[in-house]
N, C-alpha and C positions, 0 to 999 in steps of 0.2 A: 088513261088506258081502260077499254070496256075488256072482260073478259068473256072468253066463250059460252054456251050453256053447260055444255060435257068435258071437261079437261081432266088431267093429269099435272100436276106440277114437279115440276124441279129446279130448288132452289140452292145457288152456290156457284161456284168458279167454273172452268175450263181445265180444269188441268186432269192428267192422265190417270190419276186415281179417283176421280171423284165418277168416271164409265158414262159419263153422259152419249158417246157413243154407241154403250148397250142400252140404255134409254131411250131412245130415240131410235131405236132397232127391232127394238121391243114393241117399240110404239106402235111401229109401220107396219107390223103384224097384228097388233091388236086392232091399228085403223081400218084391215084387210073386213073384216067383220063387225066393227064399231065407227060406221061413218062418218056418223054426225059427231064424232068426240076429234077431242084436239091432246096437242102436249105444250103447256105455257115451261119455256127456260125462263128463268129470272137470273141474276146477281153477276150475269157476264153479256158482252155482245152478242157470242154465239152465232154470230153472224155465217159462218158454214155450213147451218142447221137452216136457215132463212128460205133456203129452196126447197125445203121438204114441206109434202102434204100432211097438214095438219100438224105442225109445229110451230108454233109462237111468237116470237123473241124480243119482246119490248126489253131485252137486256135489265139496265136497272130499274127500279120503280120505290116508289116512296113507300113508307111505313104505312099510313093507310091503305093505298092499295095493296102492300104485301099482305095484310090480315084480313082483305078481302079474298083476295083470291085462294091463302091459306081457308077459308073458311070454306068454299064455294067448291072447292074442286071434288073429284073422287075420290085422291090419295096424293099426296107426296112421296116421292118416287127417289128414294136417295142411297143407289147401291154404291155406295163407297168402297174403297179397296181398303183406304185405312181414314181414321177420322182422329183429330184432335178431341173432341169433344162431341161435336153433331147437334151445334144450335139449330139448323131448320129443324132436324124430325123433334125437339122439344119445342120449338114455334108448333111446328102443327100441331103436336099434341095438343099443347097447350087450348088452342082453337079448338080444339073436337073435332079434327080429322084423320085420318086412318093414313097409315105408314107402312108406307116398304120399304127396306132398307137392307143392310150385307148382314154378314156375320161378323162384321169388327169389332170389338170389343167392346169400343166406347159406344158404338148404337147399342150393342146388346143390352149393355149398364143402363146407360137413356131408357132408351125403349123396353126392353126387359119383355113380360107376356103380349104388351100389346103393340107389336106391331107383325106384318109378316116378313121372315125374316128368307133372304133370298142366297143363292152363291151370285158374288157380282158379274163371274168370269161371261160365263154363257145368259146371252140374250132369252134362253129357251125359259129359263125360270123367271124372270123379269115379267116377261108376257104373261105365264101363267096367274101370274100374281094378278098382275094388272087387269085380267080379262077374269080371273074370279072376282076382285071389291067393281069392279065394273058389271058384269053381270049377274049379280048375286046381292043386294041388297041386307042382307043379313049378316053379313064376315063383318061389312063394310061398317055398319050402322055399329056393332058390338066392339069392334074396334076402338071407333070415332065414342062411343060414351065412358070405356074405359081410359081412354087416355089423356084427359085432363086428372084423372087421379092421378095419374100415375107421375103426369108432371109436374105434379106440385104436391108431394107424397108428405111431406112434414114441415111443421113450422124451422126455424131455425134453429129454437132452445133443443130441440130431439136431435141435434149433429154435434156428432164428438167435438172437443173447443177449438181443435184444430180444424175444422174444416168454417168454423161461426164466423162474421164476418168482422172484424175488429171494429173496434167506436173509435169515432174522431173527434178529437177536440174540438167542442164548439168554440172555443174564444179565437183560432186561427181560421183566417179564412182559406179556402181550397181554390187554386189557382195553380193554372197550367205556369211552367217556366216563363220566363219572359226571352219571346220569340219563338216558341214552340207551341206549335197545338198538340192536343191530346191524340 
């Protein structure tokens, strides 16, 4: 999969909380005045999205490519309604790229100062977002250098014991059930 030069990403499922319809709504206004940019879907078919100008949809794609294209885009675009947690906007941090995202709680947590933080509902804030780290190089870039800190904020020994990751026995070995994959 080769990627665009100018994109927007969004990475994750299909389903009715995750607003990829305001994304992609968003988008088509912001492509109104930003031609040559695209919008890559990643982690589902999306196939519905397939007919729109300057929408993407190579559906899944491998770990390399995803930290490619996480690296390469303008922003990760991920206005959820509600989130378990919000592994992509901590993928792209992580990368040093700039984040748009709701006001759910668990992105807020995640993300916290560095990301712009959007209402999912209306498409109108979506845009705005997308068309300031799009035309404005400065939000974008200050974003993008803050938020590898931000996603990787402390070692493990600085987390209550409760949250530290437990040790395991080296003398047994670690193996899925037998007949079950992980």
């Amino acid at each position: 999969y080769r990627s665009p030069a100018h994109y927007f990403l969004f990475v994750g499922n299909d389903k009715p909380h995750k607003t990829v319809d305001r994304v992609v709504e968003a988008f088509s206004i912001v492509k109104t005045s930003m031609t040559d940019s695209s919008l890559v879907l990643v982690g589902a078919p999306f196939r519905r999205f397939g007919s729109r100008d300057g929408v993407i949809t190579p559906g899944f794609v491998t770990t390399p490519e995803l930290a490619s294209l996480y690296r390469n885009s303008i922003a990760l675009v991920q206005p959820s309604l509600e989130e378990g947690f919000g592994l992509p906007a901590l993928e792209a941090m992580s990368s040093g790229t700039a984040v748009i995202t709701s006001h759910d709680p668990a992105l807020v947590e995640i993300t916290g100062g560095t990301a712009l933080h959007v209402d999912a509902t209306p498409a109108r804030e979506i845009t705005a977002a997308m068309q300031r780290l799009a035309s404005d190089p400065a939000p974008r870039l200050d974003l993008a250098r803050r938020a590898p800190v931000r996603a990787h904020p402390s070692p493990w020994p600085d987390c209550p014991p409760e949250t530290r990751p437990l040790p395991r026995p080296t003398s047994v070995p670690v193996r899925a059930p037998a007949g079950r994959p992980w």
